[in-house]
C-alpha positions as CSV (number, residue, x, y, z in Angstrom):
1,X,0.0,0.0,0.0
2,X,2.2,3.5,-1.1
3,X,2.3,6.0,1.5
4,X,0.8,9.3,0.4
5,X,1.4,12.0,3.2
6,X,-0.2,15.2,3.1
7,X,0.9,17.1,6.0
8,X,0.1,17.3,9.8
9,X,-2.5,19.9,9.1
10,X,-4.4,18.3,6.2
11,X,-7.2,15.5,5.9
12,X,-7.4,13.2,3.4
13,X,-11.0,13.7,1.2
14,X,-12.9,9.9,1.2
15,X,-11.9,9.6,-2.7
16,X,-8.1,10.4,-2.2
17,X,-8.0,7.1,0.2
18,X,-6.6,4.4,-1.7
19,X,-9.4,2.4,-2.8
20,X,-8.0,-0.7,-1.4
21,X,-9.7,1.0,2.0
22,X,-12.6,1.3,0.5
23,X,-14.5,-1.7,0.5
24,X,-13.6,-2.3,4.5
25,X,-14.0,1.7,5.4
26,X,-17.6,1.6,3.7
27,X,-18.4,-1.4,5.3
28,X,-17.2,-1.0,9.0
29,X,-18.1,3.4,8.8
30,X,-21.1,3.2,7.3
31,X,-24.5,1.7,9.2
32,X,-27.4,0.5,7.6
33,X,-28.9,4.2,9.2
34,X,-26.3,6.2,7.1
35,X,-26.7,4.1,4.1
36,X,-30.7,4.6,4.2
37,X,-29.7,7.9,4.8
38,X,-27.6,8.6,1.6
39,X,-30.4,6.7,-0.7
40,X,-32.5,8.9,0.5
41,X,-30.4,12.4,0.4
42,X,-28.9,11.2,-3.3
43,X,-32.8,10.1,-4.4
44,X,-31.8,6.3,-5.0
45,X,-34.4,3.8,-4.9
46,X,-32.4,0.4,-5.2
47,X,-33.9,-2.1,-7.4
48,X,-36.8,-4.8,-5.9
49,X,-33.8,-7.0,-6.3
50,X,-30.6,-5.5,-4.9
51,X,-29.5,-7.4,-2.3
52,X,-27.5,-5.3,1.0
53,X,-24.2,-6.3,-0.9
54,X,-25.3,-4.7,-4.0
55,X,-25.9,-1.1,-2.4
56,X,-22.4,-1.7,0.0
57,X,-20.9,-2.3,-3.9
58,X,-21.9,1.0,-5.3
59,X,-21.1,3.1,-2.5
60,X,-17.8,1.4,-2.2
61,X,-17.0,2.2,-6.1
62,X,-18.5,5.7,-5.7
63,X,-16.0,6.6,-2.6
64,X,-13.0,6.4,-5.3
65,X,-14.8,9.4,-7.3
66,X,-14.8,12.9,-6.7
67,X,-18.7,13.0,-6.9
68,X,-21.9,13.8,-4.7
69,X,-22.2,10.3,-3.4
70,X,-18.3,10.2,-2.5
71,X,-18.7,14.1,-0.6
72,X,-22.0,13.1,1.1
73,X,-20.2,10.5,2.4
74,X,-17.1,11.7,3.6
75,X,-19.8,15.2,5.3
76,X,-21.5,12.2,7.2
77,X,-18.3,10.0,8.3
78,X,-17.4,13.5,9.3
79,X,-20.4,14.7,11.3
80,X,-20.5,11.3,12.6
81,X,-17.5,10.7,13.8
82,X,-16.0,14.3,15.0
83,X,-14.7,13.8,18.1
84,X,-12.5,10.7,17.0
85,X,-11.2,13.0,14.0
86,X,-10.6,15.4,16.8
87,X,-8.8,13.1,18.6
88,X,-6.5,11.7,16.1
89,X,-5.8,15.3,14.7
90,X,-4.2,16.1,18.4
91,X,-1.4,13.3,17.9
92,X,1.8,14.1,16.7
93,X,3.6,10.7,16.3
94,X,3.3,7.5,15.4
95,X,3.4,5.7,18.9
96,X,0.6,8.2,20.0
97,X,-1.5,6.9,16.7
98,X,-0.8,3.7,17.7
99,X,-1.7,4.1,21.3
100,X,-5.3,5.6,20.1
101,X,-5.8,3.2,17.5
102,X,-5.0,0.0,20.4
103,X,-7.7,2.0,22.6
104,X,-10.5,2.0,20.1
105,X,-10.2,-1.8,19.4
106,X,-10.1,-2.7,22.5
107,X,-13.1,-0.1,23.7
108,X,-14.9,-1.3,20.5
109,X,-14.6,2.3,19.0
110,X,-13.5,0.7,16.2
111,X,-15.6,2.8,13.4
112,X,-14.7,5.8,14.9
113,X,-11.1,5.2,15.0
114,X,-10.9,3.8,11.4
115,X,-12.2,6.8,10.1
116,X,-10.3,9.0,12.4
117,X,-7.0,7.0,11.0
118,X,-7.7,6.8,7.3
119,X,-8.9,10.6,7.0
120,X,-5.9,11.8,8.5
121,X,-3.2,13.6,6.4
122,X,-0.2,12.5,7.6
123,X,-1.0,9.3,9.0
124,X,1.8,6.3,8.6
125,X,1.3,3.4,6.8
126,X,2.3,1.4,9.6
127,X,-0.8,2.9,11.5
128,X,-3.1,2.7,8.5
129,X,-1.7,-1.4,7.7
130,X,-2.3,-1.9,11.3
131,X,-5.9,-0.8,11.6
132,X,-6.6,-2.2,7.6
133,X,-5.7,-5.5,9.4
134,X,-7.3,-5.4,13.1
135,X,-10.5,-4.7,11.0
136,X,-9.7,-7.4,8.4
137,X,-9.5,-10.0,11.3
138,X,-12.6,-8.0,13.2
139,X,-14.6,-9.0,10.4
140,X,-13.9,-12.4,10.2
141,X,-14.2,-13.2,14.2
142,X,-17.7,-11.3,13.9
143,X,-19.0,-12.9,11.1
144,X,-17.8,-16.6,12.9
145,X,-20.2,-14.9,16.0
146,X,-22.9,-14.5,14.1
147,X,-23.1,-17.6,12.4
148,X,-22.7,-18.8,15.8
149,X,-26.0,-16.9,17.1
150,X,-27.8,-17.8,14.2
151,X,-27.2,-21.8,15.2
152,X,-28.2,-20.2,19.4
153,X,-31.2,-18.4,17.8
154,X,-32.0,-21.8,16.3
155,X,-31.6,-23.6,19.2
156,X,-33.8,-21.6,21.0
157,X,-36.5,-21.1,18.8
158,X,-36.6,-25.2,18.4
159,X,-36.2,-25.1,22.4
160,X,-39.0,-22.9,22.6
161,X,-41.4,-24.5,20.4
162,X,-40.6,-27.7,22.5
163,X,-41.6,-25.8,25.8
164,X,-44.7,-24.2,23.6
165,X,-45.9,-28.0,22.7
166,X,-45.4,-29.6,26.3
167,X,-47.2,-27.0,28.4
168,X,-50.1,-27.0,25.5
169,X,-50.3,-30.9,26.2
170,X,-50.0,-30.3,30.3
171,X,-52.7,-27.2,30.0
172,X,-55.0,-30.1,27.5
173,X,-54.3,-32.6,30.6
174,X,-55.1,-30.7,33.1
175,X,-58.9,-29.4,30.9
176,X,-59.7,-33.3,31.0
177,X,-58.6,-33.7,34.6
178,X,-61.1,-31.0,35.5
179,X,-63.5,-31.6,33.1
180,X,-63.6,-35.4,34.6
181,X,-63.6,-33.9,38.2
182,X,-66.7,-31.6,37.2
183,X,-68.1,-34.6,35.7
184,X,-67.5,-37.0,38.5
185,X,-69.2,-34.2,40.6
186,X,-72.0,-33.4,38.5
187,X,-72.8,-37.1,38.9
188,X,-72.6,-37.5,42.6
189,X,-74.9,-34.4,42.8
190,X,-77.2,-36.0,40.6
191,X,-77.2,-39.4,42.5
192,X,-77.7,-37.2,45.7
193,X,-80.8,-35.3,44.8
194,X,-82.3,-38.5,43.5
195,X,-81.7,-40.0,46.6
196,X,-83.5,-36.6,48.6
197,X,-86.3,-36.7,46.0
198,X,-86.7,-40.3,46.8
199,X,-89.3,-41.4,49.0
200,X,-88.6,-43.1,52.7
201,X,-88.3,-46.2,53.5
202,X,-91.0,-47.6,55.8
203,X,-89.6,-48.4,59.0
């Protein structure tokens, strides 16, 4: 990945990233709120058919141009994500980069950070490689935790519907248990006002 520094003072625009970062900066930067929120401001009405990797596609291709979806993008990474930009733009050397880069993975600031990192003017590469990477390896470990819900989620809907099955059965058993108790009783009643009505047996 070339270095391209720009100065301590500068930020890089969203299309002047390399556009290896794209794909991964789009990805992790962008929720599905901001991306509902740039269909909307840019007037796109995806297809019937577009799947969520069809819209990630064309914003990632669009980042690399120096058009309206690239600058709406880079205004909301940059409304959004101020205070890490902020943050980042107070550092002076590498080992403080690092340090606030380390901090944000392991707070889970991770969007923020990436953003704050890839923007910056005069970041290092080894900085930028370092978060490319954590991010390249976040992705995998979350998408191994979701499949990993998905089979939980599974388990617990089957779990449930077991539960849902056996207390329907115990509620049916317990109907027929009363129903035979209101029965029984019905009949006892019965046989005891036939025996009132009944008349007495001479002595």
């Amino acid at each position: 990945m070339p270095s391209c520094v720009l100065g301590q003072g500068k930020r890089r625009k969203l299309w002047t990233i390399p556009t290896e970062y794209h794909c991964s900066l789009v990805g992790t930067c962008l929720s599905s709120e901001d991306v509902a929120w740039l269909c909307r401001r840019l007037k796109l009405v995806p297809t019937a058919d577009a799947r969520p990797y069809d819209i990630h596609r064309y914003f990632v291709e669009k980042a690399a141009e120096d058009g309206p979806e690239a600058r709406l993008m880079h205004k909301r990474l940059d409304e959004t994500f101020a205070a890490a930009v902020k943050r980042f733009a107070r550092e002076t050397t590498e080992e403080g980069w690092m340090a606030l880069w380390t901090a944000a993975v392991a707070s889970g600031d991770v969007a923020a950070a990436y953003w704050g990192v890839l923007s910056h003017g005069a970041m290092p590469d080894a900085v930028r490689v370092r978060a490319f990477a954590d991010v390249h390896m976040l992705s995998h470990l979350m998408g191994g935790e979701n499949r990993r819900q998905l089979r939980e989620n599974r388990d617990l809907v089957r779990r449930c519907d077991e539960l849902t099955a056996r207390l329907a059965k115990q509620e049916r058993a317990a109907a027929e248990r009363i129903a035979e108790k209101d029965a029984r009783i019905r009949e006892l009643e019965a046989q005891l006002a036939a025996q009132r009505a009944a008349p007495p047996v001479p002595d």
